[in-house]
C-alpha positions in Angstrom: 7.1 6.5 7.1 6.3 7.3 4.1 6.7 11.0 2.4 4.0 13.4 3.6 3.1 16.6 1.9 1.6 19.5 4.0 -0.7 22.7 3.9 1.8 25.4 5.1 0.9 26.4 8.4 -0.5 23.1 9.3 -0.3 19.3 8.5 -3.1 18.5 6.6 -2.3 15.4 4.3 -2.4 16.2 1.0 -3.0 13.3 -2.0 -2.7 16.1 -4.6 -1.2 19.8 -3.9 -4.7 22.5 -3.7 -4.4 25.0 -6.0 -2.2 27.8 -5.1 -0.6 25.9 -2.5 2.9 25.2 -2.9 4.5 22.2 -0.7 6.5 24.0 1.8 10.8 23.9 1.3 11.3 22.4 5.0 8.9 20.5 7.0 9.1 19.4 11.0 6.3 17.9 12.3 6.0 16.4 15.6 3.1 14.2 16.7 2.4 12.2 19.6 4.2 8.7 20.1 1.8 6.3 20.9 2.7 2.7 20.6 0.5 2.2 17.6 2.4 5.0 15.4 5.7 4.1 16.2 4.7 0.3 15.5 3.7 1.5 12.2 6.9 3.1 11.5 8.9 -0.4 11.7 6.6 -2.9 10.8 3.0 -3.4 8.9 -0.2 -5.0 10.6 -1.6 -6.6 7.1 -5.5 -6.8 7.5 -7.2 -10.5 8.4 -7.8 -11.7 5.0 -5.1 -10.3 2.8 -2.6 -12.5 1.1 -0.2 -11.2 3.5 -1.6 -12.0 6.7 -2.3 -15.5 4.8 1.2 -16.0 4.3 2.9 -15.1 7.3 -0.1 -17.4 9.1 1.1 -20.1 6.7 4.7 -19.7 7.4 4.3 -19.4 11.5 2.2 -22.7 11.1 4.2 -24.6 8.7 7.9 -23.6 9.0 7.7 -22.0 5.5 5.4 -21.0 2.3 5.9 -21.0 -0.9 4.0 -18.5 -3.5 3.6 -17.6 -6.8 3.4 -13.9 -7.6 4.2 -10.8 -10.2 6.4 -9.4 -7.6 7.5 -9.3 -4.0 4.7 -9.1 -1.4 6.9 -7.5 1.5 8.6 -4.7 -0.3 9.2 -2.4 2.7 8.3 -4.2 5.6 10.6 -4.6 8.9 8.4 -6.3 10.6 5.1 -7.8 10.0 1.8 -7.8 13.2 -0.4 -10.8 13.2 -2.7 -11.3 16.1 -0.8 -9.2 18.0 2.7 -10.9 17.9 5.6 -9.7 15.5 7.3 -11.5 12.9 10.5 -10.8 10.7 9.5 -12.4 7.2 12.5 -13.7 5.0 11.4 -13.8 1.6 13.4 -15.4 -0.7 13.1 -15.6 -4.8 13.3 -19.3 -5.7 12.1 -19.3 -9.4 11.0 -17.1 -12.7 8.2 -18.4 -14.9 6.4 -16.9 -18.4 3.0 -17.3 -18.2 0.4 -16.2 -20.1 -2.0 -13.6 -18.3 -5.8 -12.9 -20.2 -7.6 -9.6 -19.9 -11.3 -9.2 -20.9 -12.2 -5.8 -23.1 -16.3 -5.0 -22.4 -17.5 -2.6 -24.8 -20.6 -1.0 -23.5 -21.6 0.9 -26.9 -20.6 -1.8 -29.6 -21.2 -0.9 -33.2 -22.0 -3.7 -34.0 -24.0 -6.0 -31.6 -24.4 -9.2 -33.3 -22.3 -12.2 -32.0 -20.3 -14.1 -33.6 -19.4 -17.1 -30.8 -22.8 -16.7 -29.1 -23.9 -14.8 -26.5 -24.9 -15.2 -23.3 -27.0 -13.7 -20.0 -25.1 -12.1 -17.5 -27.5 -14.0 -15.1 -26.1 -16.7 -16.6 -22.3 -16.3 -16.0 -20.2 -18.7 -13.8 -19.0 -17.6 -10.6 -15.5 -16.9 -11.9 -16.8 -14.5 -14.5 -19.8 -13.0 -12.4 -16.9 -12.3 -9.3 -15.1 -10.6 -12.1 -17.9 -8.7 -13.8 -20.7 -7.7 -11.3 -19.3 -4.4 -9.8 -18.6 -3.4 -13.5 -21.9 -4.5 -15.4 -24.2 -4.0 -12.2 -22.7 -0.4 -12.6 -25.0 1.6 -13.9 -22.0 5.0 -14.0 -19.5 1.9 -15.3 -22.2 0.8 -18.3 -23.0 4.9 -19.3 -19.3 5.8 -19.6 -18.2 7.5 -22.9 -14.9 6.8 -24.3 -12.2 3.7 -24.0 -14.0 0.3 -23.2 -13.4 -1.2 -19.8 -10.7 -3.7 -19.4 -11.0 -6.3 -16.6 -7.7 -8.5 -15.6 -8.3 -11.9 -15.3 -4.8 -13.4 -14.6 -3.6 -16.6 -15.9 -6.0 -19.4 -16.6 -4.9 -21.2 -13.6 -6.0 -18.5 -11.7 -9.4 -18.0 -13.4 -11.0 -21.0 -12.6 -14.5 -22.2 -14.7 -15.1 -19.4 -17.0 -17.1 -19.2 -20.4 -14.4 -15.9 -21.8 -10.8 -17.4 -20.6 -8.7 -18.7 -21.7 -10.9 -19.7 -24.7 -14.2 -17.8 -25.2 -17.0 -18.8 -25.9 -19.5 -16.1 -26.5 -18.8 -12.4 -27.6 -22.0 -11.4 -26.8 -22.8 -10.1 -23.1 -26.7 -9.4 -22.6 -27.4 -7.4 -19.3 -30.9 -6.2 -18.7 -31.9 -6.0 -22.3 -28.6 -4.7 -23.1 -25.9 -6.1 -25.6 -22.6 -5.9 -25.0 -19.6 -6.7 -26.7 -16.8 -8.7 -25.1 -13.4 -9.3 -26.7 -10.8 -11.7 -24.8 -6.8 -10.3 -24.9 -3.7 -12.1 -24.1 0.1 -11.2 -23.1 3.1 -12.5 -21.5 4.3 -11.8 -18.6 6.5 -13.2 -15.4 5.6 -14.7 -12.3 8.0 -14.9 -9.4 8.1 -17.9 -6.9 9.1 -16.5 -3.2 9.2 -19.0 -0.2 8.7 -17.1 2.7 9.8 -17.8 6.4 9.0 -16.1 9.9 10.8 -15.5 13.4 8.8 -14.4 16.1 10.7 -11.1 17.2 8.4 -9.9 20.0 4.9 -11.6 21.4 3.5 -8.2 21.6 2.8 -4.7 20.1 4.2 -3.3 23.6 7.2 -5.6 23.5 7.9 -4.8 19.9 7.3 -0.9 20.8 9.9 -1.2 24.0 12.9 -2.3 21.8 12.3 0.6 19.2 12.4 2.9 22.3 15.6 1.2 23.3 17.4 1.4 20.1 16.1 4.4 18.9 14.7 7.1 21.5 16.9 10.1 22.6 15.8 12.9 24.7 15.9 16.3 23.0 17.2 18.7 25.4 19.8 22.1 25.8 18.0 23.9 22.8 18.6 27.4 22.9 15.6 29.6 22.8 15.3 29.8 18.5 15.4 25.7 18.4 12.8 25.4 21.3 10.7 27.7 19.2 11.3 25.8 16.2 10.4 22.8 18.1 7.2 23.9 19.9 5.1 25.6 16.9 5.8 22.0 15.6 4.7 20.1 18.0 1.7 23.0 17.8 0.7 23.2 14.0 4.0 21.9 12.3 7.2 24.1 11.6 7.7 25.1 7.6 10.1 27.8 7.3 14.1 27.5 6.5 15.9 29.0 8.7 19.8 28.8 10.8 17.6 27.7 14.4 15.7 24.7 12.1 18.9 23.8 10.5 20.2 23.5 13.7 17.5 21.4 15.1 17.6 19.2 11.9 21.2 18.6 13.1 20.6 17.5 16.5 17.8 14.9 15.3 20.9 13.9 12.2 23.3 13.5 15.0 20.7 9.7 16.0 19.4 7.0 14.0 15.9 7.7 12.3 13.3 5.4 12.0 13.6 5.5 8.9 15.1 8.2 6.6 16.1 8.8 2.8 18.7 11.7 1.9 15.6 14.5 1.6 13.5 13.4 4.8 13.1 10.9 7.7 11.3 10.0 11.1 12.9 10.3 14.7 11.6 8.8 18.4 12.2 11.6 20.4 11.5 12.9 23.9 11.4 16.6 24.5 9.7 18.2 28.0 8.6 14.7 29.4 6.5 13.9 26.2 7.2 11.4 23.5 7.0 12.4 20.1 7.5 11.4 16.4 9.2 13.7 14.4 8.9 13.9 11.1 11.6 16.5 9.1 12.0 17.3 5.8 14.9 19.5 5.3 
């Protein structure tokens, strides 16, 4: 699970701390189990569609894939769900390339808007440019912005496809709607890593998968004195926040078994406590 930050006295999730709220020094925060959430602590469901789900699809199907990337697709991934059954993906680094990768630079206010390679209609464009451009130039809050121009990634020029800007343009001109805009073609170098990837089918469903995490890593929490089972129930209630000896001591209990997951600051347990299953989430 990845590091949550909360509102103190509750468990709101926060992308960027509110003013005047400072992130709390200890955090336990226990939510209900439910086979979905503690799926999602040891493995990833990557949506229909993605280059993920592609791959492991391609890899079940064929024995093993190979890609072409900047970097590794599964970086944190356990376990991978694809129509419902669960996979372990190897992925292994076969090769390093250089290639050269081409951004395009639109400049929505040029000072200058005569062309010096031609220009040409947006209505006009290819596919490969007009999948690239249309959320930006269609933009009406994209074309008004003041400041730094707009800098679209293209990728390599394998990647691009038929295009009248990479890797060699043709027109610096863009006219949109009686507009003119200036476009400038950029190049760099970078590395592209080639991973062949390989599945085994570790469970042939979410509730099989979910069985063998309660196996290995459920324990019942029980034999608390009365400050730990307070600790315990405001979190299960609104989330517990305050340092003190009866959370230490319940941080120790849930130290004492294997987490989910868990880094030297915070971590995730499977716990039972009064008949109910429970994720709990510490930071301590």
């Amino acid at each position: 699970m990845r590091r949550r930050e909360f509102l103190a006295g509750g468990t709101a999730v926060l992308a960027l701390p509110l003013a005047g709220c400072a992130h709390p020094p200890v955090v336990l925060d226990m939510t209900d189990a439910t086979p979905t959430r503690i799926a999602d602590e040891r493995s990833r469901a990557p949506d229909p569609g993605s280059e993920a789900y592609a791959v492991v699809a391609a890899a079940r199907d064929n024995d093993s894939v190979t890609r072409t990337r900047r970097s590794r697709l599964f970086h944190d991934a356990n376990a991978v769900r694809v129509n419902g059954t669960v996979y372990e993906v190897s992925e292994t680094r076969l090769d390093s390339t250089e290639v050269t990768e081409y951004e395009l630079r639109l400049d929505f206010n040029p000072a200058d808007e005569t062309p010096s390679r031609g220009e040409i209609a947006y209505t006009e464009l290819p596919p490969a440019d007009e999948r690239r451009l249309d959320e930006i130039v269609t933009s009406e809050s994209k074309r008004t912005v003041e400041g730094e121009d707009i800098v679209v990634h293209y990728g390599t020029a394998d990647e691009v496809g038929e295009s009248v800007f990479v890797p060699d343009p043709q027109y610096d001109i863009l006219v949109y709607e009686g507009d003119r805009y200036r476009v400038t073609v950029t190049s760099h170098e970078s590395t592209r890593e080639t991973y062949r990837y390989e599945v085994t089918q570790v469970a042939d469903s979410v509730d099989a998968f979910v069985s063998r995490i309660r196996e290995r890593y459920r324990f019942t929490l029980s034999g608390l004195s009365e400050g730990e089972r307070e600790v315990v129930e405001t979190a299960i209630d609104e989330g517990y926040f305050e340092e003190s000896d009866a959370f230490q001591s319940v941080v120790e209990r849930f130290h004492a078994h294997d987490a989910l997951s868990r880094t030297d600051a915070y971590g995730t347990w499977l716990t039972q406590y009064g008949g109910d299953e429970y994720l709990a989430y510490i930071e301590w």
